[in-house]
CHARMM-style PDB file with segment names, atoms N, HN, CA, C and O in Angstrom:
ATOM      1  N   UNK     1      41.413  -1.576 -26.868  1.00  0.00      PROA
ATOM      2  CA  UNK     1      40.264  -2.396 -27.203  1.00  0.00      PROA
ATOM      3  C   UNK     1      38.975  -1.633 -26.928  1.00  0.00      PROA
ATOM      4  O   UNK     1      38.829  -0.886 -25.960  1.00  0.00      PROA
ATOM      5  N   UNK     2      37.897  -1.918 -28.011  1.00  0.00      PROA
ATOM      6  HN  UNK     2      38.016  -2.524 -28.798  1.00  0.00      PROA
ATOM      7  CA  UNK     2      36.618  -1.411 -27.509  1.00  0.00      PROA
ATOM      8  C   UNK     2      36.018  -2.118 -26.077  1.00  0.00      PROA
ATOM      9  O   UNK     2      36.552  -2.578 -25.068  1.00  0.00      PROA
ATOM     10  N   UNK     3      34.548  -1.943 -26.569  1.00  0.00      PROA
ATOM     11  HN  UNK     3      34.115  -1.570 -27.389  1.00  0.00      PROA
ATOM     12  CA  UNK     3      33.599  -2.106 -24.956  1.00  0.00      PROA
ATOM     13  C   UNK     3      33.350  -3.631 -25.378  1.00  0.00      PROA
ATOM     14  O   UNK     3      32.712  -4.233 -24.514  1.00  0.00      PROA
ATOM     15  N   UNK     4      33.712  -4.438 -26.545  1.00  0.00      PROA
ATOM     16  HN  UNK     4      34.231  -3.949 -27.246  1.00  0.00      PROA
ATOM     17  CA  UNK     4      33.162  -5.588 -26.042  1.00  0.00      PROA
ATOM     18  C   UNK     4      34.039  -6.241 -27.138  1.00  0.00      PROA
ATOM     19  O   UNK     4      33.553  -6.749 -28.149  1.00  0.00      PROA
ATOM     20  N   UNK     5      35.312  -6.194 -26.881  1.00  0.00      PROA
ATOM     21  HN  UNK     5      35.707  -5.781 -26.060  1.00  0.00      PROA
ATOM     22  CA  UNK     5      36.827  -6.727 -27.039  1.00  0.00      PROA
ATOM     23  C   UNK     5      37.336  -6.573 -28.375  1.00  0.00      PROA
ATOM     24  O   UNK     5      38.276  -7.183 -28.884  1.00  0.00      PROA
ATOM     25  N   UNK     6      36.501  -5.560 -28.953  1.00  0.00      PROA
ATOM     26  HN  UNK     6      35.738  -5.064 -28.539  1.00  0.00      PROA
ATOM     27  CA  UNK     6      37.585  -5.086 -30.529  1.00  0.00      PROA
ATOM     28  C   UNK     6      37.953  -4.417 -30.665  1.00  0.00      PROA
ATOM     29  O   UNK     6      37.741  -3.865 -29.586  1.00  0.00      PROA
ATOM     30  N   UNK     7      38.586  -3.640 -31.299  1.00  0.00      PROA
ATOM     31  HN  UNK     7      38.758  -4.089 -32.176  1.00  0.00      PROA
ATOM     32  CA  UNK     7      39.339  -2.763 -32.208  1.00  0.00      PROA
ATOM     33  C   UNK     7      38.421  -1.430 -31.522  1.00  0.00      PROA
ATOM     34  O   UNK     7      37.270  -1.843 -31.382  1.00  0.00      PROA
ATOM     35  N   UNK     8      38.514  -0.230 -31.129  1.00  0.00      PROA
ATOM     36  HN  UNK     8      39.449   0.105 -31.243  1.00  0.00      PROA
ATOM     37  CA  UNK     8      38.021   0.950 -31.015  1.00  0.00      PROA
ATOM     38  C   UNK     8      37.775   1.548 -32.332  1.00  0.00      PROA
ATOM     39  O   UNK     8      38.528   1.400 -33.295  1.00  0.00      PROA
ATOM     40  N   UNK     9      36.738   2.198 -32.333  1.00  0.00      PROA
ATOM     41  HN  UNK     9      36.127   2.317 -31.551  1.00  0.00      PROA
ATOM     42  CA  UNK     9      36.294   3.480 -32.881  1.00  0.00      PROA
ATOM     43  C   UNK     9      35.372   4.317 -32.614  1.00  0.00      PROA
ATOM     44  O   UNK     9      34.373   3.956 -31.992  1.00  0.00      PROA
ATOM     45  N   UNK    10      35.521   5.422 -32.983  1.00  0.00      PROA
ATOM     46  HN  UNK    10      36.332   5.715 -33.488  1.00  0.00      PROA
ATOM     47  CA  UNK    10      34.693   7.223 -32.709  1.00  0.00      PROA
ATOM     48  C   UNK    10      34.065   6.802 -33.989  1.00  0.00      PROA
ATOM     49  O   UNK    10      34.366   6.018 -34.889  1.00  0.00      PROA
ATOM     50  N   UNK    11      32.669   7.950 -33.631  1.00  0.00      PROA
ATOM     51  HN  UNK    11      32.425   8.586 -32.900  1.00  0.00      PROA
ATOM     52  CA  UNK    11      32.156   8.130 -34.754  1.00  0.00      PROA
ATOM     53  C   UNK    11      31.543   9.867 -33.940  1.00  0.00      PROA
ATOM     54  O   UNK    11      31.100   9.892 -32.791  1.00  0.00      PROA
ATOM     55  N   UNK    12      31.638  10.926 -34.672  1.00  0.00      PROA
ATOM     56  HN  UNK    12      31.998  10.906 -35.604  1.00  0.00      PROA
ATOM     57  CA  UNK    12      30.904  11.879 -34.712  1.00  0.00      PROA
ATOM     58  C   UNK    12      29.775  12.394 -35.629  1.00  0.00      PROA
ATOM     59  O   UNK    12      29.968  12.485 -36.841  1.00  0.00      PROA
ATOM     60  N   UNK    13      28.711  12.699 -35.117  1.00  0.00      PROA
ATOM     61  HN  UNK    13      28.554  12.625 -34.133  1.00  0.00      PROA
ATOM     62  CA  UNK    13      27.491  12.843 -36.179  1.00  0.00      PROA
ATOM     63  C   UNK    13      26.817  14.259 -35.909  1.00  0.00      PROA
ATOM     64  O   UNK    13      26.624  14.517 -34.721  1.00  0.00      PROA
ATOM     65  N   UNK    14      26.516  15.006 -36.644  1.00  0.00      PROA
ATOM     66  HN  UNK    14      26.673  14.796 -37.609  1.00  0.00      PROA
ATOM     67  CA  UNK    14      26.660  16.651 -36.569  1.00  0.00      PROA
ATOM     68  C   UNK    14      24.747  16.178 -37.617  1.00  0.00      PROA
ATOM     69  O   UNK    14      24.512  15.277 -38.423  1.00  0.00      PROA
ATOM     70  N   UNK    15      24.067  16.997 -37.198  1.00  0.00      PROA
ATOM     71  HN  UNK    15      24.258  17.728 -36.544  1.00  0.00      PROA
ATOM     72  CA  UNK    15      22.602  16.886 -37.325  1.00  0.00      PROA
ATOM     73  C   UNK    15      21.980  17.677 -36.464  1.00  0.00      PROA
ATOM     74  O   UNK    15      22.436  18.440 -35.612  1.00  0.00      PROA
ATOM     75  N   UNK    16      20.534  17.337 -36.871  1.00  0.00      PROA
ATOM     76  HN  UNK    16      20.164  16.718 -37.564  1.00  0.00      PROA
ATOM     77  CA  UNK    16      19.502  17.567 -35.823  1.00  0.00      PROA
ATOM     78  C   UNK    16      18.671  16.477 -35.496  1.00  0.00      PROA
ATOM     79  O   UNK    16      18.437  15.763 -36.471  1.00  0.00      PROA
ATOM     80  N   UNK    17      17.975  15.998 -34.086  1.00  0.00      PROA
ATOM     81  HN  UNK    17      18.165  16.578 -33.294  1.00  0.00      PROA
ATOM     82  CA  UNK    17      17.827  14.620 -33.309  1.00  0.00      PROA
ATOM     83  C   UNK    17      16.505  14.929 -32.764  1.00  0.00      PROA
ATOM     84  O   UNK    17      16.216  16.041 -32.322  1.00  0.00      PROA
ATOM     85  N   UNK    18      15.808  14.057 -32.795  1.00  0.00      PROA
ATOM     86  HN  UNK    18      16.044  13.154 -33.154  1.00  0.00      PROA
ATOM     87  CA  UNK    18      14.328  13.524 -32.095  1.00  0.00      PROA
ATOM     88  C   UNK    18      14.376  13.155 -30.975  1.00  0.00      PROA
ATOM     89  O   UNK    18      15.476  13.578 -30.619  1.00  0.00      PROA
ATOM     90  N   UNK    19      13.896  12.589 -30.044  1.00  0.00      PROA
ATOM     91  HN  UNK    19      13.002  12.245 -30.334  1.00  0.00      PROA
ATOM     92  CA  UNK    19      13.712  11.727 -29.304  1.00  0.00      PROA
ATOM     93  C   UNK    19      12.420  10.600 -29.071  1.00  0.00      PROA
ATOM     94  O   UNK    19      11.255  10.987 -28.985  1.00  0.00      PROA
ATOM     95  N   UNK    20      12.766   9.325 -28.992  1.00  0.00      PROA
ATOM     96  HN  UNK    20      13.712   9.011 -29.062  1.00  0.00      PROA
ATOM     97  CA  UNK    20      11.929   8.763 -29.237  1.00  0.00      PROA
ATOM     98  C   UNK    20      11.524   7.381 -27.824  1.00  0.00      PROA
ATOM     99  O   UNK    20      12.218   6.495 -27.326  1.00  0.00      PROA
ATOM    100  N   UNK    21      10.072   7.825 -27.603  1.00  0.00      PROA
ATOM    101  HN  UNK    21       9.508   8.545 -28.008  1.00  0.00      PROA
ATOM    102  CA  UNK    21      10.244   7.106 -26.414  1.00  0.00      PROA
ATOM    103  C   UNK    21       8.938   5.846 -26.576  1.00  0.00      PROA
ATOM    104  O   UNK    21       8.287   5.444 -25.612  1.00  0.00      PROA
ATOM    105  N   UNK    22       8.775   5.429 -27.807  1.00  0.00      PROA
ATOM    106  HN  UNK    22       9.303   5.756 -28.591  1.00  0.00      PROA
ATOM    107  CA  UNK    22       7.524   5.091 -28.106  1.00  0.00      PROA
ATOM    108  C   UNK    22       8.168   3.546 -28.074  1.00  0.00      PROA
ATOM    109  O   UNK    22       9.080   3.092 -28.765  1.00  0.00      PROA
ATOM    110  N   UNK    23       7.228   2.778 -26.835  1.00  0.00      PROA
ATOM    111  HN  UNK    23       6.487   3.147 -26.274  1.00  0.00      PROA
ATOM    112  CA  UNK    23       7.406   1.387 -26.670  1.00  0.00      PROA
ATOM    113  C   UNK    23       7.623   0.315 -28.389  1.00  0.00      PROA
ATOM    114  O   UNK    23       8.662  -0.259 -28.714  1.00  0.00      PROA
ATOM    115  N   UNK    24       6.781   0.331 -28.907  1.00  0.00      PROA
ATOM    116  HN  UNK    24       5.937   0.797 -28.643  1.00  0.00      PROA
ATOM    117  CA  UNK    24       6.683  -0.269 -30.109  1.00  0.00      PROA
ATOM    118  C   UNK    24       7.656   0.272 -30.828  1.00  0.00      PROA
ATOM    119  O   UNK    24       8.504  -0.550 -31.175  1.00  0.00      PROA
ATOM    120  N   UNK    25       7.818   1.258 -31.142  1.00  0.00      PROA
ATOM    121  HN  UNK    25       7.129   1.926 -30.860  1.00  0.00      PROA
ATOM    122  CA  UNK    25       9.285   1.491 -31.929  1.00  0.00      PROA
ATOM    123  C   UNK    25      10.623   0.883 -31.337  1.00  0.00      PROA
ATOM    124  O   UNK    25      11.588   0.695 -32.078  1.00  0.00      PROA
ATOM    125  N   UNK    26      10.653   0.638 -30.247  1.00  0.00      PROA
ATOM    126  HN  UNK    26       9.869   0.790 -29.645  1.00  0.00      PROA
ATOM    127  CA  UNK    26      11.765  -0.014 -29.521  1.00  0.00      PROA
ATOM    128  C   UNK    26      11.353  -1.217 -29.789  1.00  0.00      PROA
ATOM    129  O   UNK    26      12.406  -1.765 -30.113  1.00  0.00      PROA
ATOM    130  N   UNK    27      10.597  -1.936 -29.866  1.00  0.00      PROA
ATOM    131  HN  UNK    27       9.742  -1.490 -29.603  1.00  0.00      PROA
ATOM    132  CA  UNK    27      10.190  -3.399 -30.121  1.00  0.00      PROA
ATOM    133  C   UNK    27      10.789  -3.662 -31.738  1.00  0.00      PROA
ATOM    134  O   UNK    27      11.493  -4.593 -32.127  1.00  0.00      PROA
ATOM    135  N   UNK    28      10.382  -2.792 -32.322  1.00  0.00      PROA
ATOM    136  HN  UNK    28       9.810  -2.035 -32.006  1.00  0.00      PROA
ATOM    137  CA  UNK    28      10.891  -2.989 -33.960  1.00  0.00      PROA
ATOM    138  C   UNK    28      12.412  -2.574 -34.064  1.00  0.00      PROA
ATOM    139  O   UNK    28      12.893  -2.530 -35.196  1.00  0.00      PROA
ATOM    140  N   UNK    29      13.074  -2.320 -33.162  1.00  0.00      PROA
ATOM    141  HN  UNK    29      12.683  -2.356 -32.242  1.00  0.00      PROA
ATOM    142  CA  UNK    29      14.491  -1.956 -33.600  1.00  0.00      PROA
ATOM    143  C   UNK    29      15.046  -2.784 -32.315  1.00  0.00      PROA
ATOM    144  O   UNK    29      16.223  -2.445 -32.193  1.00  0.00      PROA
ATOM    145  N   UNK    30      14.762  -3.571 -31.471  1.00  0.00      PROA
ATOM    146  HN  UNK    30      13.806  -3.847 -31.570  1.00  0.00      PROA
ATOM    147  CA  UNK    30      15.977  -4.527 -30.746  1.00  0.00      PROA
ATOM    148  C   UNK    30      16.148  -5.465 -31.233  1.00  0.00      PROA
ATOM    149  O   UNK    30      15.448  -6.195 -31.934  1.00  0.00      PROA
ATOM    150  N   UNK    31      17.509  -5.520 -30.739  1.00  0.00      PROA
ATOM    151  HN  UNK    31      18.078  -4.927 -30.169  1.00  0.00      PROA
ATOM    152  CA  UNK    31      18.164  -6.796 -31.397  1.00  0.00      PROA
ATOM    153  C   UNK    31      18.707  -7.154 -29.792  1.00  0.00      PROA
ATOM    154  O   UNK    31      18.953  -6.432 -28.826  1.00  0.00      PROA
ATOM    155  N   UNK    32      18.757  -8.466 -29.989  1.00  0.00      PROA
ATOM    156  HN  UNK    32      18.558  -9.053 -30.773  1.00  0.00      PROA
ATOM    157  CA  UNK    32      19.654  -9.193 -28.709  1.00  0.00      PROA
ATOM    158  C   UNK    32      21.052  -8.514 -28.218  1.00  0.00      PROA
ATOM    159  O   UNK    32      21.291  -8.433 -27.013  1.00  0.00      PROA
ATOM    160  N   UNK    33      21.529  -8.262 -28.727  1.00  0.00      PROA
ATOM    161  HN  UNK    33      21.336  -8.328 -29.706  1.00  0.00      PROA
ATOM    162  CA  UNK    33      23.186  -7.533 -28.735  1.00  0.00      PROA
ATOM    163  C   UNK    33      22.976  -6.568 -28.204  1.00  0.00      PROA
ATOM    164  O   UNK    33      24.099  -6.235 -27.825  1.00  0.00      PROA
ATOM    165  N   UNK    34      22.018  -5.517 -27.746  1.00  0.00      PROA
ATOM    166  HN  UNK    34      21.105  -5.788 -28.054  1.00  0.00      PROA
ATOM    167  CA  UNK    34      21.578  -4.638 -27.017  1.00  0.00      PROA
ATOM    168  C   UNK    34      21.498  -5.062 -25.692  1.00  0.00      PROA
ATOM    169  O   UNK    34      21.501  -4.014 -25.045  1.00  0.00      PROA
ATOM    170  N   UNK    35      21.435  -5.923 -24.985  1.00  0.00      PROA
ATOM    171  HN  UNK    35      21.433  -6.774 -25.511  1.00  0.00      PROA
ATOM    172  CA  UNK    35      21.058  -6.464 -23.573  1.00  0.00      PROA
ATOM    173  C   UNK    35      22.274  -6.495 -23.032  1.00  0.00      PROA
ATOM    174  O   UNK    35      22.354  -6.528 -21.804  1.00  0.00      PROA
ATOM    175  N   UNK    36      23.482  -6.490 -23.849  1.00  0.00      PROA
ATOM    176  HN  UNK    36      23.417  -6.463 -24.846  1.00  0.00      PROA
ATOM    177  CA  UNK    36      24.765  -6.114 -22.882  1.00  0.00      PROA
ATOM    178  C   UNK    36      24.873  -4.337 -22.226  1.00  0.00      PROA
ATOM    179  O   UNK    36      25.759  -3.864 -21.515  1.00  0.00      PROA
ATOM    180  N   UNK    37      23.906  -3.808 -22.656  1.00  0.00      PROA
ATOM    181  HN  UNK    37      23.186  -4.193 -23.234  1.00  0.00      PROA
ATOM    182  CA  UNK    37      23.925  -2.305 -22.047  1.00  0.00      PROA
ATOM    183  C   UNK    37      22.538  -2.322 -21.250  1.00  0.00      PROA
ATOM    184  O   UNK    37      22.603  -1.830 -20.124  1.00  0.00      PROA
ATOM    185  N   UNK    38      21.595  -2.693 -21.558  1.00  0.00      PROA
ATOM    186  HN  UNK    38      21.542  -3.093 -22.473  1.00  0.00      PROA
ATOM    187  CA  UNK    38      20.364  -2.600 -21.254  1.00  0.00      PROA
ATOM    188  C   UNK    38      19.552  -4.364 -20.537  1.00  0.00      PROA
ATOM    189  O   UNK    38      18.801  -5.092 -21.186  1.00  0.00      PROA
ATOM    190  N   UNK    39      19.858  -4.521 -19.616  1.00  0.00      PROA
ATOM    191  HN  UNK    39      20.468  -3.930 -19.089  1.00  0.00      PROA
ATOM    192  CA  UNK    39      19.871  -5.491 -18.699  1.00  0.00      PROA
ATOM    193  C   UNK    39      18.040  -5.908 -18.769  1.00  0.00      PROA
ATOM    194  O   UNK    39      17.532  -6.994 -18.489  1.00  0.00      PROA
ATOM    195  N   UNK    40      17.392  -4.727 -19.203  1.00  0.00      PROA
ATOM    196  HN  UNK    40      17.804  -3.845 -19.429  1.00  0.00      PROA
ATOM    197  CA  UNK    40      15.473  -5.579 -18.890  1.00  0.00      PROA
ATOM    198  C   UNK    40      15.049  -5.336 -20.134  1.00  0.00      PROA
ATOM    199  O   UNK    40      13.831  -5.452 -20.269  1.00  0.00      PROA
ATOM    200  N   UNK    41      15.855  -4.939 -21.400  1.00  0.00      PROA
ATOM    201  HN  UNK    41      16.845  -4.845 -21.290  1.00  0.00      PROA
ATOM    202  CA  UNK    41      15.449  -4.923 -22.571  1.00  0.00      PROA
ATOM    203  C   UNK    41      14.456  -3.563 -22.508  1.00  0.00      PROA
ATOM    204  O   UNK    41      14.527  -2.679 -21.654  1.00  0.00      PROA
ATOM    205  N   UNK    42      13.139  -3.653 -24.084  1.00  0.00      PROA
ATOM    206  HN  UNK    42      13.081  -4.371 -24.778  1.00  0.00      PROA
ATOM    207  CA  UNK    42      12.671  -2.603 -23.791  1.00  0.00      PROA
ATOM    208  C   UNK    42      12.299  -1.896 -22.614  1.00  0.00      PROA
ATOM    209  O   UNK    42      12.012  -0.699 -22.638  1.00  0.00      PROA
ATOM    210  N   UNK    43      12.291  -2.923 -21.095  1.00  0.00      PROA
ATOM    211  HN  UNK    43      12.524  -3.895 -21.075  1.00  0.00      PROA
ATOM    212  CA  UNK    43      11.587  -2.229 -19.980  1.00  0.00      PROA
ATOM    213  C   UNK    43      12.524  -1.497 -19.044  1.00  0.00      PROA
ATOM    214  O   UNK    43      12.324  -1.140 -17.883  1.00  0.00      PROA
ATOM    215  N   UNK    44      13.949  -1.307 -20.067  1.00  0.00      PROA
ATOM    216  HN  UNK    44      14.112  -1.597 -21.011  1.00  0.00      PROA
ATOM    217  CA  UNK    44      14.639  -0.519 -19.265  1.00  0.00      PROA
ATOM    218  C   UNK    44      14.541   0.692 -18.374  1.00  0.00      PROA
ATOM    219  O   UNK    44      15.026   1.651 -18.973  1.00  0.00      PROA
ATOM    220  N   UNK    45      14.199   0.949 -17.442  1.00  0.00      PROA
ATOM    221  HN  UNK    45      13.805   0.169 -16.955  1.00  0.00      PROA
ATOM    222  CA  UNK    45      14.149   2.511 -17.358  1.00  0.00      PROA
ATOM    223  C   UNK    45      14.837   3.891 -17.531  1.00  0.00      PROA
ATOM    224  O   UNK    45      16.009   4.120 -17.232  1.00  0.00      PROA
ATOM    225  N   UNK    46      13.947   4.788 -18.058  1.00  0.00      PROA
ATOM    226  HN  UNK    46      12.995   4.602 -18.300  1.00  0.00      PROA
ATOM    227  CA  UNK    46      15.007   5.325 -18.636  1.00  0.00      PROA
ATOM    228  C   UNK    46      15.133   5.425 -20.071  1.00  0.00      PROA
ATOM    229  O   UNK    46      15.676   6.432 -20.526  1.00  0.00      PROA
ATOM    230  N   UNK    47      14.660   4.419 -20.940  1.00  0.00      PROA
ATOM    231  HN  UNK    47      14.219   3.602 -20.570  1.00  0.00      PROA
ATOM    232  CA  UNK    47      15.304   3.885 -22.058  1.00  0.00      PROA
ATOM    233  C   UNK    47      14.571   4.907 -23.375  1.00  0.00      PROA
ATOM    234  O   UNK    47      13.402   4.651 -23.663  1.00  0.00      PROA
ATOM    235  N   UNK    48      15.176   5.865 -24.020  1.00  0.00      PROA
ATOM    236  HN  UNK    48      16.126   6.073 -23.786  1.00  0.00      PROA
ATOM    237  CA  UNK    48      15.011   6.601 -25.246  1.00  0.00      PROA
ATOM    238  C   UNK    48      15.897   6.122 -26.444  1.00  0.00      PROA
ATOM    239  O   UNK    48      16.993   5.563 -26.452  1.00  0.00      PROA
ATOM    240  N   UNK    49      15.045   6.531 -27.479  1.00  0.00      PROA
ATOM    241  HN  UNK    49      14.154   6.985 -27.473  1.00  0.00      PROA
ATOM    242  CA  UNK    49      15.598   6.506 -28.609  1.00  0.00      PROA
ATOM    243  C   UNK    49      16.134   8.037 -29.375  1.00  0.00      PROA
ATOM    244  O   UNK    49      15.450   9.055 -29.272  1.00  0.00      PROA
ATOM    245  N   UNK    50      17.398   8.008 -30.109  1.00  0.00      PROA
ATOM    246  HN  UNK    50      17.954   7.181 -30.192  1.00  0.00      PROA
ATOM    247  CA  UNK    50      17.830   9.021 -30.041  1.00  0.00      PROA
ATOM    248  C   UNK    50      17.740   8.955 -31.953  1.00  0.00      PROA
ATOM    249  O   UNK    50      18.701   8.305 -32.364  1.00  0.00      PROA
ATOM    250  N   UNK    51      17.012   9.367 -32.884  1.00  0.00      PROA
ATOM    251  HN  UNK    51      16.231   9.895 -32.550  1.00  0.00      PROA
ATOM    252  CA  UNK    51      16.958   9.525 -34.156  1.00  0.00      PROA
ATOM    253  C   UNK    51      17.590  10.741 -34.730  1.00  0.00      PROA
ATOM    254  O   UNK    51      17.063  11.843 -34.575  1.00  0.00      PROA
ATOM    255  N   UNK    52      19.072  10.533 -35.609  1.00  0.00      PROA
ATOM    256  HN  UNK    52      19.500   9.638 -35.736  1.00  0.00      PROA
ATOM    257  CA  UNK    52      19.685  11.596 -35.605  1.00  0.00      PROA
ATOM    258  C   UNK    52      19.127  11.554 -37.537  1.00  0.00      PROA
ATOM    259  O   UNK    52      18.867  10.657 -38.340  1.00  0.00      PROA
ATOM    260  N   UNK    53      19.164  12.960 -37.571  1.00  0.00      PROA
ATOM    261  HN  UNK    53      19.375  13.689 -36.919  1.00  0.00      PROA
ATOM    262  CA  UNK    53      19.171  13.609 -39.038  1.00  0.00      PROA
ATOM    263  C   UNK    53      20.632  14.531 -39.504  1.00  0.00      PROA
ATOM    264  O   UNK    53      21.081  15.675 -39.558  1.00  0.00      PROA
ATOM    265  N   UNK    54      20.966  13.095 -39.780  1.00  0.00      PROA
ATOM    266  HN  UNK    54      20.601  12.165 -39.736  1.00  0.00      PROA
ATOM    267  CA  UNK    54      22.624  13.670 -39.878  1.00  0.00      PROA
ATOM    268  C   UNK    54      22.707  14.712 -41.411  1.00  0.00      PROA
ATOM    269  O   UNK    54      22.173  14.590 -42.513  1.00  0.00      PROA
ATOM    270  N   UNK    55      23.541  15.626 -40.890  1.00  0.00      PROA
ATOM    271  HN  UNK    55      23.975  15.726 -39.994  1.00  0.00      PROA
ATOM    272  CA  UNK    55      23.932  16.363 -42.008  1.00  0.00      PROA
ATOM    273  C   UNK    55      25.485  16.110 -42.446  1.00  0.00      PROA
ATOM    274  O   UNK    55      25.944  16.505 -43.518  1.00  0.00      PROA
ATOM    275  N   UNK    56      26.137  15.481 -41.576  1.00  0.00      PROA
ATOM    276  HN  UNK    56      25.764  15.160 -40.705  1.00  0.00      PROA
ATOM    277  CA  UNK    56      27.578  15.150 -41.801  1.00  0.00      PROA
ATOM    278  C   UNK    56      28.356  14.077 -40.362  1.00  0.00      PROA
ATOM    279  O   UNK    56      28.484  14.314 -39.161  1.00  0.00      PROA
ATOM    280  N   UNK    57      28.553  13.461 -40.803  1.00  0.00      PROA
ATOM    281  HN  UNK    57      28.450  13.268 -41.778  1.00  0.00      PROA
ATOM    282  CA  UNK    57      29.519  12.148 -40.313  1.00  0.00      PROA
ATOM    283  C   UNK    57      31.655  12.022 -40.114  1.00  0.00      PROA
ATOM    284  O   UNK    57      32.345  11.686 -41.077  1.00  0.00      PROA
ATOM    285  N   UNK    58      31.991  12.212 -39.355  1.00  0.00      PROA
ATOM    286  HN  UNK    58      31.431  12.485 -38.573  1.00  0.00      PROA
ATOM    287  CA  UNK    58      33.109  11.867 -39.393  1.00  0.00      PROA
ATOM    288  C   UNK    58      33.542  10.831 -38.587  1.00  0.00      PROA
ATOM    289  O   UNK    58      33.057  10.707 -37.462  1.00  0.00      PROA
ATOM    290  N   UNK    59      34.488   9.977 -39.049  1.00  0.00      PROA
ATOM    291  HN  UNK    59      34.883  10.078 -39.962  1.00  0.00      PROA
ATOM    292  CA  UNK    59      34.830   8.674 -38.078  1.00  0.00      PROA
ATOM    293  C   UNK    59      36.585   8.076 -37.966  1.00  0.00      PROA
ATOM    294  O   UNK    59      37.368   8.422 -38.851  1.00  0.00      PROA
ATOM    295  N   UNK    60      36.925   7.433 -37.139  1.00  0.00      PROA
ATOM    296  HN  UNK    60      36.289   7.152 -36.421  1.00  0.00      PROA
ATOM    297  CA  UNK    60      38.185   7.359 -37.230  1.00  0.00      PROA
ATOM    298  C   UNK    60      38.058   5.707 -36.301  1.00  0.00      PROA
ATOM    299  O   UNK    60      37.204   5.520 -35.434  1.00  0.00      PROA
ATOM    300  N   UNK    61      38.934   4.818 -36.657  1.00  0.00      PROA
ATOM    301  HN  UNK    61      39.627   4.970 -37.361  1.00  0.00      PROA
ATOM    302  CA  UNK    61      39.131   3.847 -36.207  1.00  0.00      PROA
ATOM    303  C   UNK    61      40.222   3.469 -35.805  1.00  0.00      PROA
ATOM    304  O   UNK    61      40.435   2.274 -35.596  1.00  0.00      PROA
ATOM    305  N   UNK    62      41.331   4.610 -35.575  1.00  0.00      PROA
ATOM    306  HN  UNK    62      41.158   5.580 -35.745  1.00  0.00      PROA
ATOM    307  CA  UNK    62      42.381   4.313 -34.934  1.00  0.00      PROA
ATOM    308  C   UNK    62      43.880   3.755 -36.238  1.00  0.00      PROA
ATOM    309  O   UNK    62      45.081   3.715 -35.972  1.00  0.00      PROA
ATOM    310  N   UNK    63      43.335   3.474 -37.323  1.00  0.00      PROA
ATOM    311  HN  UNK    63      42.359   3.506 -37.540  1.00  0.00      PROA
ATOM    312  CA  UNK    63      44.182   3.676 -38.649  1.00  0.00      PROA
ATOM    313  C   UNK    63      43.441   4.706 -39.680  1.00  0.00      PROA
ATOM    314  O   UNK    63      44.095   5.439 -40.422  1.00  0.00      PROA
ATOM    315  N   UNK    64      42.407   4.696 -39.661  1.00  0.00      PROA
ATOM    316  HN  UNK    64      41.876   4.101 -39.058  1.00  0.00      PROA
ATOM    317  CA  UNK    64      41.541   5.394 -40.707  1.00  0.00      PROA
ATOM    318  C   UNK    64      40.750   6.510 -40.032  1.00  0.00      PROA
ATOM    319  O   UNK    64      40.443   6.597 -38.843  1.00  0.00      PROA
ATOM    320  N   UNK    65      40.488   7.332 -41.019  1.00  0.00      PROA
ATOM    321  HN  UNK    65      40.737   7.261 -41.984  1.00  0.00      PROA
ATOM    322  CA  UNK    65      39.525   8.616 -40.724  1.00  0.00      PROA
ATOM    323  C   UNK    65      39.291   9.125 -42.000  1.00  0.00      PROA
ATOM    324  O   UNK    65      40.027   9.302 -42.971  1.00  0.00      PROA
ATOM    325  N   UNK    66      37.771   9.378 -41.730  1.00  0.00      PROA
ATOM    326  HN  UNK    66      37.173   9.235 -40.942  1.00  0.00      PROA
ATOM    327  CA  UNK    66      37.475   9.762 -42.834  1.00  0.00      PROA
ATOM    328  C   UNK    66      36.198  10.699 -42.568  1.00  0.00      PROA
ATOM    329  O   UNK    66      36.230  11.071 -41.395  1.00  0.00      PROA
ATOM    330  N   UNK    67      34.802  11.338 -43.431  1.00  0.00      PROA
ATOM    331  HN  UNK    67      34.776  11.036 -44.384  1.00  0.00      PROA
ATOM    332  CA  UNK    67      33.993  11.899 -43.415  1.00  0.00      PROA
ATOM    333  C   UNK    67      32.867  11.715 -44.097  1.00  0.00      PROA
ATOM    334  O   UNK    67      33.046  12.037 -45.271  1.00  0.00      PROA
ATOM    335  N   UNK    68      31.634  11.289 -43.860  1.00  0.00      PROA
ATOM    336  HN  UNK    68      31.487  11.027 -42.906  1.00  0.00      PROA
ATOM    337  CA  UNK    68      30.589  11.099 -44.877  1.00  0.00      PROA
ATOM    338  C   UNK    68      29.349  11.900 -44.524  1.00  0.00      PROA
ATOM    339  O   UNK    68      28.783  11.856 -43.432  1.00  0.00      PROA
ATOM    340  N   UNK    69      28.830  12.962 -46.024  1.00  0.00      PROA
ATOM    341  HN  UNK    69      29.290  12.999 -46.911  1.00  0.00      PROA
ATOM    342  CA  UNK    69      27.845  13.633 -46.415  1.00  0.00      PROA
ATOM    343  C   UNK    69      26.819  12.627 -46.768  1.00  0.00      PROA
ATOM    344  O   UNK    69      26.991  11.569 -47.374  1.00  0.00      PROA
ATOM    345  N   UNK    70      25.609  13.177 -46.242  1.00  0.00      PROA
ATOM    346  HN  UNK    70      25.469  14.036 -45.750  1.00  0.00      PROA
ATOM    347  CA  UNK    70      24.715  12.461 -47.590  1.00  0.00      PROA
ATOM    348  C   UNK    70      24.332  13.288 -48.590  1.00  0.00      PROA
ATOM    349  OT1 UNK    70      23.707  12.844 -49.553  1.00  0.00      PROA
TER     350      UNK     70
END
């Protein structure tokens, strides 16, 4: 089982990544479902954003695997 009682899956993402630590950008991308990792929401400490520029994707869910380009 995954981290919050389903089915597991990997995902690997091969890119190059930002980091993003800008309060308001975290305001425009939470969602509630995030507070099971992050307990004070944006005022987590600590709390970055990681913006990947994927060049290639592979994933597997434990029946399936597969690979996606853009």
């Amino acid at each position: 089982m995954g981290l919050v009682g389903k089915p597991g899956a990997m995902v690997h993402v091969q890119g190059h990544a930002s980091l993003i630590d800008v309060r308001a950008t975290f305001e425009e991308h939470w969602v509630p479902e995030l507070e099971y990792w992050s307990k004070e929401g944006i005022d987590t400490p600590g709390m970055i954003m990681i913006h990947v520029h994927a060049d290639r994707s592979h994933y597997w869910d434990g029946m399936e695997a597969g690979e996606v380009r853009p």
